[in-house]
N, C-alpha and C positions, 0 to 999 in steps of 0.2 A: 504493500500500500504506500500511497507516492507522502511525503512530509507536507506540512501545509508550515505556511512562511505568511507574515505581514510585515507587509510593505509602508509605512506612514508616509503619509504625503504623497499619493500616486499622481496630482497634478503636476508634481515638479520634475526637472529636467533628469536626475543623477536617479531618484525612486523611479521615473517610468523607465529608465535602463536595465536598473533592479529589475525590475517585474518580468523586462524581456530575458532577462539570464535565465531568471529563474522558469518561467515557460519551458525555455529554450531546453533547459536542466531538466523537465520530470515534475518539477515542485508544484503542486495547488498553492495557489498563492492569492492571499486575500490582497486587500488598500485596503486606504480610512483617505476619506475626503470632507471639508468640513462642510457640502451641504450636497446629496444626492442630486440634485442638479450636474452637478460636474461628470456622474457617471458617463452619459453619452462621449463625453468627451474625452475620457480615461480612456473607455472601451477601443474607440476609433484612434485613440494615437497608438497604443499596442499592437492593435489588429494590422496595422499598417508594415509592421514588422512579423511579428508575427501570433500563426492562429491559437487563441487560448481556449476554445469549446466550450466546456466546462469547465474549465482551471481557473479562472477570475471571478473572485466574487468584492464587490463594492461595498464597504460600511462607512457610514457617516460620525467623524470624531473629529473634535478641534482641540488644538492642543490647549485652548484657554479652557476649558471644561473637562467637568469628570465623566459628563455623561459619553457613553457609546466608547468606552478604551476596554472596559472589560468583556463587554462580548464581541468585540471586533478579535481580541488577542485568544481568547475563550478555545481552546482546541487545539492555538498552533502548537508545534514545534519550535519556529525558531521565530524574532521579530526584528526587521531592519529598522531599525529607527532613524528616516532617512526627513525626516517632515522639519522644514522652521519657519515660523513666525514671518508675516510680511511686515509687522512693524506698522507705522503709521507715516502716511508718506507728509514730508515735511514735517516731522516731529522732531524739535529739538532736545526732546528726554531723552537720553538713551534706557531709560527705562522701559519705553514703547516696545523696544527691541528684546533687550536683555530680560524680563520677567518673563513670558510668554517661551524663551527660546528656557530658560530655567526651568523654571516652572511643568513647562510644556514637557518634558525631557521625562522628569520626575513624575509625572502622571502615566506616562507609558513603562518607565521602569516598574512602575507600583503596580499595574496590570499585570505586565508580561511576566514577574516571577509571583506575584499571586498565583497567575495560572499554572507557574513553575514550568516557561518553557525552556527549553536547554539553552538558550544561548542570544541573547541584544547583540547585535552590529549597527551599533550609532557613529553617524554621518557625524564627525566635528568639521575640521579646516585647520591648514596651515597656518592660518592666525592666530591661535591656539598654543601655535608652538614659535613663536618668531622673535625676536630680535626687534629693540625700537625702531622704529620704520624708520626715525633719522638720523639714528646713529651709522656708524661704519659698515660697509660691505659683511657680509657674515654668512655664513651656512652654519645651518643648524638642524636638526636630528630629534627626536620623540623624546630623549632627556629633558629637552627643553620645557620650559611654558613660559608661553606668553607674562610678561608685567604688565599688567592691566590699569597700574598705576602712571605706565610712562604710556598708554595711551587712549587717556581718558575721555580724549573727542571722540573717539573711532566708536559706537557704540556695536557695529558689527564683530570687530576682535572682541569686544568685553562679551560680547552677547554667548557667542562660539567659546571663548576661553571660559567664563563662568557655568556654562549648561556643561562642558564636558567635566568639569570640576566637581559641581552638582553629581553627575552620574558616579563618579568615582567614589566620593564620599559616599551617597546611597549605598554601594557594593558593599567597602569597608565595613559599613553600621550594621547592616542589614543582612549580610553573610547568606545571602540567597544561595539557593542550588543553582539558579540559574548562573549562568557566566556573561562575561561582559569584555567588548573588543570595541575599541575605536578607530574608525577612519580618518583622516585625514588627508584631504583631496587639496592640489595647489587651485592657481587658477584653472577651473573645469571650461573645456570647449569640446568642440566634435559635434556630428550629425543631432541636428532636435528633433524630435517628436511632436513635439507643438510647440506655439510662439506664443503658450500662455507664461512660462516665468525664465527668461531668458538668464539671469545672471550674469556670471560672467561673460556670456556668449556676446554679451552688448559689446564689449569689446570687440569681436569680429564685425557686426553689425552698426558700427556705427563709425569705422573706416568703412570699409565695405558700400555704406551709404552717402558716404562725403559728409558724414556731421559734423566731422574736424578738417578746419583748415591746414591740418598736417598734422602726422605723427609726434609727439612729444617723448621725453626721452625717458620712457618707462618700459620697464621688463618683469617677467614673470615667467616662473615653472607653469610650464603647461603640461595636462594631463588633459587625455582624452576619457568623453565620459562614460563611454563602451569597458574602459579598465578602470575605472571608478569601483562601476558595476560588479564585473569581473572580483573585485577587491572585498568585496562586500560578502561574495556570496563563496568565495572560496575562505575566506575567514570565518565566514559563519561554521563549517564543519573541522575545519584543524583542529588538529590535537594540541598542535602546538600553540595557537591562537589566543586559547583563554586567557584572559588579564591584562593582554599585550595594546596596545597605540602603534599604528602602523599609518606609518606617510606616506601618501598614493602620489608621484610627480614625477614628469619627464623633463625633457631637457630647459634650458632657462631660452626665452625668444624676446630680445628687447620690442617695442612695436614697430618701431623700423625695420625689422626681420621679417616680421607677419605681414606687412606689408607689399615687402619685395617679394616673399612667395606667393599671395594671391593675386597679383599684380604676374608676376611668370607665369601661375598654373593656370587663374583664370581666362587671361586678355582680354576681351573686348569688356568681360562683364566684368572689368574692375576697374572700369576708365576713373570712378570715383573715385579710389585706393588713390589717399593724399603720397606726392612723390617727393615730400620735403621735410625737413623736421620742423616743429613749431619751438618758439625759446620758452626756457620753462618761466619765465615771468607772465609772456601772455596764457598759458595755460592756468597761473595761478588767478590769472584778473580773472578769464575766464571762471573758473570755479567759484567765483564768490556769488553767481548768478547760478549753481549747477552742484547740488549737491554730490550727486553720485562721482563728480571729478575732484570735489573736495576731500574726498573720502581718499585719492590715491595720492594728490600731490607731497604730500610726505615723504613717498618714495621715488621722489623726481630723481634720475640719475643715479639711484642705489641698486646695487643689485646682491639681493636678500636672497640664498640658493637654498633647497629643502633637500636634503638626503632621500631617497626611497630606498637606503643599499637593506636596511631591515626588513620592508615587504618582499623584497628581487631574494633574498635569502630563505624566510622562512615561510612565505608564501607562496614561491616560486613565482613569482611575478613580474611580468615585464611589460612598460609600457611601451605602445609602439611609436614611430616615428610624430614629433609636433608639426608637422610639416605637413602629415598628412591625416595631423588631425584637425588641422588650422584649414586646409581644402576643404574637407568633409565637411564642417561646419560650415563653408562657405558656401559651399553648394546645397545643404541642406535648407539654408536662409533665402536663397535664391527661388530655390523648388518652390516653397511656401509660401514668396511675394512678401517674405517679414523684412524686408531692406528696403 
């Protein structure tokens, strides 16, 4: 008889990948979406990849409530806790962020080993584990955590750094049978499913569209979200796995890189793809009208590198080429008319 898995957060980009592995794998495999409305919507971006019969079933859970976490988890096996908080747009709380993504964390941990399933794979981030965004060039490794103290603007890092901190304390206190693994994904690109929560991907898509009068001098490990996925659900059954933080990131692509490669692989359709750098001054003026740019300028011209060599080892994991995970994603934005 095949394991049943849930997936939190099946709207989002990194959980609909989840869901396709795990198909793809044998596994019934439920979501939690917070309002069955979105079902159609679930259903049709999987299907697309591929057929789930009867393997997908839809429950409705928010991570702001207690209601619908215990009989969405009620049966599984395993639970990817892959779901966070959209926050509140233009909130200057980081509390908007960070309670919800806390909070939110801890309401499915209480489920999932009530119901005592073997094993949570919760989605954190490289923010998590990093280095002050304005201090020195640095690589850094799953020893790490984030000082949440040196970056108190960012309510994204505090949000990611305090929920996976949250889970870890629960474990400690609580001495569940269940077990607990965490992910950490750098910045996520690769082919979408839908153009409902793009993330990271906006970065593809907003060269890609000419939103920037040029590339700015910013860099980032990229990881493709197909080995996010992959990351998620081979962690879920290792042996070696339990207890472990595991860094999911490929190689470092400043944006001037990503540029010149879909600007090469695409041609006609990247006449947009800016051919210039912008100076990091006008990107900061820029930012003060643009949150979501405010959010990176810290890391103007730094380049902050993540280790994966402890996934590539105990996981056996490897990610593929950013080059072709940066097409994939460009083409995928294109197929769908989201640029």
């Amino acid at each position: 008889m095949s394991e049943t898995v849930l997936v939190t957060g099946g709207t989002g980009f990194i959980a609909g990948w989840c869901i396709v592995d795990l198909l793809q794998n044998g596994y019934v495999v439920r979501t939690t979406v917070r309002s069955l409305a979105k079902e159609k919507a679930v259903r049709e971006s999987i299907a697309s990849i591929v057929d789930a019969r009867d393997r997908l079933s839809v429950f409705a859970a928010d991570l702001t409530k207690d209601e619908g976490w215990d009989a969405a988890v009620q049966g599984c096996d395993y639970v990817l806790h892959v779901a966070s908080p959209l926050g509140t747009a233009g909130s200057k709380d980081p509390n908007d962020l960070i309670i919800p993504a806390r909070d939110g964390a801890l309401r499915v941990l209480r489920a999932a080993t009530k119901a005592q399933v073997k094993r949570v794979v919760m989605t954190s981030s490289v923010a998590a584990s990093g280095s002050p965004l304005r201090g020195p060039d640095s690589t850094n490794d799953e020893t790490r955590w984030t000082d949440i103290e040196s970056v108190k603007f960012n309510a994204y890092r505090q949000s990611k750094t305090l929920a996976e901190r949250a889970a870890w304390d629960f474990f400690a206190r609580e001495k569940p049978v269940t077990t607990l693994v965490t992910i950490l994904p750098a910045a996520v690109l690769g082919p979408v499913l839908s153009t409902e929560s793009l993330g990271s991907v906006q970065i593809v898509s907003r060269l890609l569209g000419g939103k920037l009068p040029g590339y700015p001098r910013l860099g980032f490990n990229i990881v493709d979200v197909r080995d996010v996925a992959r990351a998620h659900v081979v962690a879920m059954t290792s042996s070696v796995a339990a207890g472990e933080r595991f860094i999911t990131a490929g190689d470092f692509m400043w944006m001037e890189d990503i540029a010149k490669v879909m600007r090469e692989r695409l041609g006609e359709r990247a006449r947009k793809v800016p051919t210039r750098g912008v100076p990091n001054f006008v990107l900061r003026l820029v930012s003060l009208f643009d949150p979501a740019l405010k959010e990176v300028t810290p890391n103007l011209g730094r380049k902050h590198l993540y280790s994966s060599a402890k996934a590539q080892r105990m996981l056996q994991w490897t990610p593929r080429s950013v080059s072709t995970t940066v097409v994939d994603c460009a083409e995928s934005l294109l197929a769908k008319h989201a640029v």
